[in-house]
N, C-alpha and C positions, 0 to 999 in steps of 0.2 A: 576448864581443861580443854586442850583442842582436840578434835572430832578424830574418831580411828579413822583412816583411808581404806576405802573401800575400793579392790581392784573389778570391776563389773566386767567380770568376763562378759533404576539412576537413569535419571534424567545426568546426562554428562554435562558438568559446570566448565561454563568458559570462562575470560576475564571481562568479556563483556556482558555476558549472563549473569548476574552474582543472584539469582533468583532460588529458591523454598524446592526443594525435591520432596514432594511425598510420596512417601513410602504403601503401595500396598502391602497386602499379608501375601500374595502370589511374588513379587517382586522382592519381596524382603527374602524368601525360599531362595531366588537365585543371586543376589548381593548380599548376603552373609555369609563368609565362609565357619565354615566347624570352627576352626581356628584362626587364631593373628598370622597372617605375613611376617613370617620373623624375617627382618630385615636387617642386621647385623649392620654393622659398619656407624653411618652417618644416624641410623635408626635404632630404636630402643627396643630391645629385646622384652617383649611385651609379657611372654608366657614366664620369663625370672621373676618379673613384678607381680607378675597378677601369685604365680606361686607365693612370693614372699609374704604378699598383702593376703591370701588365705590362711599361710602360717601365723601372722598377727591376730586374724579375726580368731582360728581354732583357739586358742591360746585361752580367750575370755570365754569361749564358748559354755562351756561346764558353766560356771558363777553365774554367767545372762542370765543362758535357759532355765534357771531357778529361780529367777525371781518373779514371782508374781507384780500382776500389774493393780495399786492399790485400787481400792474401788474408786470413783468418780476421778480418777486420773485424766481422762479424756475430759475437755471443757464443755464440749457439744455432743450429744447422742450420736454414736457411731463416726466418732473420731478423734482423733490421738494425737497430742500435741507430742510434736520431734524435732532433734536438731538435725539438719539436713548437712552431711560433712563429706565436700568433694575430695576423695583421694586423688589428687592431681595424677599421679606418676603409676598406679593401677588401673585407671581409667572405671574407677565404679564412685559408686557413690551411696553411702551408710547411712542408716537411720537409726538415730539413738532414743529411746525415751526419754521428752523432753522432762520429765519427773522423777522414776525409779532410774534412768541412766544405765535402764539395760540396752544391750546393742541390740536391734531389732533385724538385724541383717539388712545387705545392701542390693544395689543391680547394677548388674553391666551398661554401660554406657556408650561401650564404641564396641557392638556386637558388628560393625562396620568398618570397621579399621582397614582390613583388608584393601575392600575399594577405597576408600576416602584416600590412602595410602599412593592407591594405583594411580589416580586419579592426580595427586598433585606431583606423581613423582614424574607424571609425559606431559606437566606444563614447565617448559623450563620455568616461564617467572613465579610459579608460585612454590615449584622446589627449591629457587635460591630465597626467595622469603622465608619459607618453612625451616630452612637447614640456618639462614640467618637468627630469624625469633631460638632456635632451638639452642645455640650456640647462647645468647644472651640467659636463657631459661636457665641454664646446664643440664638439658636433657630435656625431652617430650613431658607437659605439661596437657594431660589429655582434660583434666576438667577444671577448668578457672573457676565458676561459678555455677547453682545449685538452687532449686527452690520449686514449690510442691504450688501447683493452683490450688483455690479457694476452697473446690468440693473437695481436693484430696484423691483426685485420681491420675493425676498428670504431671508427671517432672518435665522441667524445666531446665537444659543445662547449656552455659557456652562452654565449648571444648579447644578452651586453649589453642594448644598450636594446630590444631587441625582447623582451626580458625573460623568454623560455625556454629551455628546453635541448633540444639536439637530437640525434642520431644518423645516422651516414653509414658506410654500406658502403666500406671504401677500395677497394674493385676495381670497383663500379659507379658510385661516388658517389651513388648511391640515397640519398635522406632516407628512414630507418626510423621513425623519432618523431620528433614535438617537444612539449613541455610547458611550457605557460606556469606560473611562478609566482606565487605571492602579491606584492602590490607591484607596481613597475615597472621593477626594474632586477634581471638575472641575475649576478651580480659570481664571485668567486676562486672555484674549485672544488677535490673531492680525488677521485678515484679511489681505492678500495678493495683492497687487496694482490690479492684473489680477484676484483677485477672487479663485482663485482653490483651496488654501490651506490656513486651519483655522487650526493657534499654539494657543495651549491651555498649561497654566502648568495645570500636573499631581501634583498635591502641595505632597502629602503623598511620591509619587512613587520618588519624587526629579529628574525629569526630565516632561521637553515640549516634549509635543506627536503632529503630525502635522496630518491633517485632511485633506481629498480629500472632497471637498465640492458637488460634483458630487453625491455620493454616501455616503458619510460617512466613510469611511474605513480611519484607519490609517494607515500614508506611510513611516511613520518614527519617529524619536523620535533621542533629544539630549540631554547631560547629563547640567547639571544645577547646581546653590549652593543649600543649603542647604535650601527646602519650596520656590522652585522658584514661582513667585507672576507676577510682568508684562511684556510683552512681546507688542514687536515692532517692525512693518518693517521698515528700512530705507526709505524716498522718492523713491528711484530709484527702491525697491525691491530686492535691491542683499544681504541684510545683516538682519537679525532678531537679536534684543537686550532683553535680556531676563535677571532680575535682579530677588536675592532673598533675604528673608527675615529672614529666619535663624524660631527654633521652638517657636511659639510666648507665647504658652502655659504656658513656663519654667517662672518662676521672674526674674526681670531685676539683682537680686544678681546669678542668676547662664549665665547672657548673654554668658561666656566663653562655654556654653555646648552647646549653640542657634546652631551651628555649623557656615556653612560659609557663611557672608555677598558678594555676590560677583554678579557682573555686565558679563554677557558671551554676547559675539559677535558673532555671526554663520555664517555663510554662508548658503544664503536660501536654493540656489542647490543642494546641497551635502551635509549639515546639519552639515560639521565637525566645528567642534569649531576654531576660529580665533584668538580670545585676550579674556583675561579675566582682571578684575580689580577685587583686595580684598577692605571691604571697612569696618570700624570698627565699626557699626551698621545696622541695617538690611535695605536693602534699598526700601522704600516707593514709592510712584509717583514720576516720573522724567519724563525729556525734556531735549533733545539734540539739541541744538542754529542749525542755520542751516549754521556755519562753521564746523559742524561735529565731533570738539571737545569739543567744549563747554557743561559742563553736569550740569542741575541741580536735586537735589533730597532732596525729605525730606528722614530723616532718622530717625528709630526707636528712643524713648524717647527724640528727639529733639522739642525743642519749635521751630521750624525755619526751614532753610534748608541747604544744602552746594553749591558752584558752585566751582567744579571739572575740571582739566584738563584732559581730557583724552590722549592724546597726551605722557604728561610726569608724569600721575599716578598720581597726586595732588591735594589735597585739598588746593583751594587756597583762599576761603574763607567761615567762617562760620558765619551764618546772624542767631543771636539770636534775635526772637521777641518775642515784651512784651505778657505777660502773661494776660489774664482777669482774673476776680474774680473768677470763679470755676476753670480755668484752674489753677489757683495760689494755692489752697488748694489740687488739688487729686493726689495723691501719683501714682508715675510711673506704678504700680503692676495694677493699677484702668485706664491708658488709654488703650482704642481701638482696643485691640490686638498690644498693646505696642506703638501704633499712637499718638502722640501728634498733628501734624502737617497731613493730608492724602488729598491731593490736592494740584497739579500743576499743571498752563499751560501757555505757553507764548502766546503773543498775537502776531497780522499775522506780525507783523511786527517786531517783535523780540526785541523790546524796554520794555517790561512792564511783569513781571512776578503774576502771580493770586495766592497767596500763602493761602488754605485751614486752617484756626485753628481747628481745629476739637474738641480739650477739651477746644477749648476760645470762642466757636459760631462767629466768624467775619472770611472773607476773607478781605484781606491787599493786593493791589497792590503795587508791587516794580518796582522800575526804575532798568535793565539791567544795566545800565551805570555805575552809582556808589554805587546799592543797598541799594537803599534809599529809604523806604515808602513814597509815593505821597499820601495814603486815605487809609480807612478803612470802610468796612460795619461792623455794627454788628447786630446780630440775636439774637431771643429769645433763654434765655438758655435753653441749653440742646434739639438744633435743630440740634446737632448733625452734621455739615455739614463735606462733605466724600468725594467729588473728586470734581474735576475741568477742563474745557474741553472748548477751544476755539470757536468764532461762527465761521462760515463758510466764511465772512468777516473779520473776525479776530479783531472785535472792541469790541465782549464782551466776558466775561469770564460765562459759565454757570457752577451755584455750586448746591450739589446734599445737601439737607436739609433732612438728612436720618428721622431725627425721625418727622418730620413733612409732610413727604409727599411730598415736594413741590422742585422747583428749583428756584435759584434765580437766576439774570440776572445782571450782573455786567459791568461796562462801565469802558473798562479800559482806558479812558482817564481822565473822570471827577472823578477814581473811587466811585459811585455810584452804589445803588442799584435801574433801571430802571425798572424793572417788579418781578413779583413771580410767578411759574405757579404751580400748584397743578397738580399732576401725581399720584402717586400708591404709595401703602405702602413700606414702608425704600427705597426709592430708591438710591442707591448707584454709579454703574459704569454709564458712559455718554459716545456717542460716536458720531461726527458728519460723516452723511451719506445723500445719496438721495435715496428716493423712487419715482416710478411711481407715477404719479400722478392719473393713473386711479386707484389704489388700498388703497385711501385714502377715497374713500366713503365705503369701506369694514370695518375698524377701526371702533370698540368697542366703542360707546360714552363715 
């Protein structure tokens, strides 16, 4: 029988400075204001969202706060394995129990807005980049990407169209840095096995800037294809994989001008580039099998995804899925920033692929083996859902339901959908992490 669903309830930046402002606790008293700069017009009205995205979390609230947390839930003494879920378009970022799937409450992430705001609206160039990236977005995209350091007391975030990266104490929610990048937009990030260094693309500058997580400063930077998008360390940490997705802005009738879809290899160390692969649409979410060649990826305008060799540069199969009802009528020019498909993740055991529809509303489990759909969820239309991200046991697949708010909880054996959790407005990227457990009674109800 399939499983009941369970609903769980200033240093002043030039263009030639692009250098790490840290934040004192004195300094932070005078660059935070009480509130967001509501700036109407070309700017998003910060205080609607963030209301909305309270409205969403209240909602689960009752169901959370009642669940207890099983016993040895946490994997390591005094800490809590979590999915880390950036609400892009609330500017906070939620912590769900990577296990029971209660919402553990989130934290503000741009207690700074105000200035950041001020700041790029008296350079002209970087308010026509900002109002340019935002026009592409459809609207202020405050957090791209999210991830917790090793001990569990420090997030990690790029902020989207505000186009830096930042740091936050989880027990004070103190801003410790932020650093603007090259370009105008801070997109997909990786966290480093040991912590020290967060790769960020630069998406405009077409190139990953690497981040000393110590301080903020940037310590280097690799070249990339064309709007490089995600980025990833190997297990062992010796290698970062960074895929890009060519200019999504252009119609799918000028893709030849998108420039280059292409997969680069780095070397963490020394940051020079190792292998690259070209690949003939722009490339989306991907997972590398953990024979190390094995690649899979959605790709720009595909209903589906590919599983590539890396090894010997091949597409060795392309896995067309059906179509839903809206997916079936919107014209390629009308997905996602060219997304048909944006969500992948295999499961801990490497048998079962979580493949995102993003213009079909359903996540589809496939079998590794012979690339066979075993199930399907589907969602309400136009829930939008946008990535996909293994649990910490590797038995379900969690999907981010942008225009709802919410994550769903997908069992990749019975594929089912076992829970729903409500988090914050659009949320978008996922990322499994542990936090201290003592800085979980701090978190934002």
């Amino acid at each position: 029988m399939p499983r009941r669903l369970h609903r769980i309830t200033s240093t002043r930046l030039t263009p030639a400075r692009l250098t790490s402002t840290r934040l004192t606790p004195a300094r932070l008293t005078s660059a935070r204001p009480t509130s967001p700069r509501p700036t109407g017009g070309e700017h998003a009205d910060r205080a609607t969202q963030s209301g909305r995205a309270a409205r969403v979390l209240a909602a689960g609230t009752l169901v959370a706060s009642a669940l207890a947390v099983a016993p040895g839930a946490a994997a390591d003494s005094g800490m809590r394995d979590v999915l880390v879920v950036g609400n892009s378009q609330a500017g906070t970022v939620s912590f769900v129990d990577g296990r029971t799937f209660a919402n553990l409450g989130s934290i503000d992430v741009v207690p700074d807005l105000a200035q950041r705001m001020f700041e790029i609206d008296i350079n002209p160039v970087w308010l026509a980049g900002y109002q340019a990236v935002k026009a592409v977005e459809g609207g202020d995209r405050f957090v791209d990407d999210a991830t917790v350091s090793p001990d569990g007391h420090t997030l990690y975030v790029s902020r989207g169209n505000l186009d830096d990266v930042a740091a936050f104490d989880l027990a004070t929610h103190t801003e410790l840095w932020h650093t603007r990048l090259a370009g105008f937009h801070a997109d997909h990030a990786a966290l480093s096995p040991d912590g020290t260094r967060y790769v960020v693309s630069a998406t405009t500058a077409q190139e990953a800037q690497v981040v000393d997580t110590a301080n903020g400063a940037v310590v280097g930077s690799f070249a990339t294809g064309t709007y490089p998008h995600q980025n990833d360390y190997s297990a062992d940490g010796a290698y970062i994989y960074n895929s890009s997705i060519g200019i999504t802005s252009l119609p799918q009738s000028l893709e030849w001008a998108k420039g280059s879809f292409q997969l680069t290899k780095v070397d963490a160390r020394t940051l020079q580039v190792v292998q690259t692969w070209e690949f003939p649409h722009g490339i989306r979410p991907n997972e590398i099998a953990a024979d190390g060649h094995t690649f899979y990826a959605d790709l720009s305008y595909l209903n589906g995804f590919v599983k590539y060799d890396l090894s010997t540069s091949k597409i060795l199969n392309t896995v067309q899925m059906p179509y839903a009802s809206g997916g079936n009528t919107m014209k390629p020019d009308n997905y996602p920033k060219n997304s048909a498909h944006h969500g992948l993740a295999l499961s801990g055991d490497g048998s079962k692929l979580c493949d995102v529809g993003t213009i079909d509303d359903y996540t589809a489990i496939v079998a590794t083996a012979g690339l066979t759909t075993s199930g399907m969820v589907a969602y309400p239309a136009g829930a939008l859902p946008y990535w996909g991200q293994t649990s910490v046991d590797g038995r379900y697949c969690f999907v981010s339901l942008s225009n709802r708010g919410e994550v769903s909880v997908v069992d990749y054996t019975t594929a089912t959908e076992v829970a729903r959790v409500p988090v914050g407005a659009f949320p978008q990227r996922e990322r499994i992490a542990k936090i201290a457990s003592s800085v979980v009674g701090d978190l934002n109800p």
